[in-house]
N, C-alpha and C positions, 0 to 999 in steps of 0.2 A: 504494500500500500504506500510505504513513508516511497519506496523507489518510483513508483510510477509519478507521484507527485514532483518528486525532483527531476523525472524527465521530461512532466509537463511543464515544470520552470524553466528548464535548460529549453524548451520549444518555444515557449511564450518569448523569452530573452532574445534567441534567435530571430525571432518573426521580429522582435521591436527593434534589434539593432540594425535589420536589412531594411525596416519602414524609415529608419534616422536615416540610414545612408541615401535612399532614396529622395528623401525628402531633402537631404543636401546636396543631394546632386541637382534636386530641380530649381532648389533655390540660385545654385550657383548658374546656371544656366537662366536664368531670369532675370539674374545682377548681369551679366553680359548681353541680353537685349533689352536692358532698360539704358547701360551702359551707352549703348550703340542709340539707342533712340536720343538719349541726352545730346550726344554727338553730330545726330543729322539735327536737331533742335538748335545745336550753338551752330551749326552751316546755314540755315537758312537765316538765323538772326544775325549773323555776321551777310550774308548775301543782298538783306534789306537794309542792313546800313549803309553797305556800299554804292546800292539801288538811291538812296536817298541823299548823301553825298553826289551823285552823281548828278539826281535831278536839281540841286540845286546849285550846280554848278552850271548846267543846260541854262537854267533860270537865269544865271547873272551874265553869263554870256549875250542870253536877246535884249536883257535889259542895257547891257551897254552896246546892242549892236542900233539902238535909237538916239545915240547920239553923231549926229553927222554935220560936219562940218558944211556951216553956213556955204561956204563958195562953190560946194558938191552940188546942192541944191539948183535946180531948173528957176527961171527967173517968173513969177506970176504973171499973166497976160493980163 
């Protein structure tokens, strides 16, 4: 009786220390695509600042392309 209960411990132990592993392995494999998602997250946040930089660089280029010197100008009829 006392024996089969200590091989139903030594079963139970078994099952729970392959459930740990398992369950660390999935964890660990979750931290690496959460990982990778953080990482496409800082590329595109990095991609829209440059996007944004850019547009306002677009922006102050027209804004100075309206200054044209007076003698360029055609004479009003």
């Amino acid at each position: 009786m006392i024996a089969r209960l200590i091989a139903l411990a030594g079963i139970i132990l078994a099952c729970y220390g392959t459930w740990q592993t398992v369950r660390a392995n999935n964890l660990k494999v979750e931290a690496a695509a959460n990982e990778i998602e953080l990482r496409a997250c800082g590329a595109r946040l990095s991609n829209l600042i440059e996007d944004i930089e850019s547009d306002a660089q677009a922006s102050n280029l027209i804004d100075n392309l309206d200054a044209v010197p007076s003698h360029w100008l055609r004479p009003v009829d």
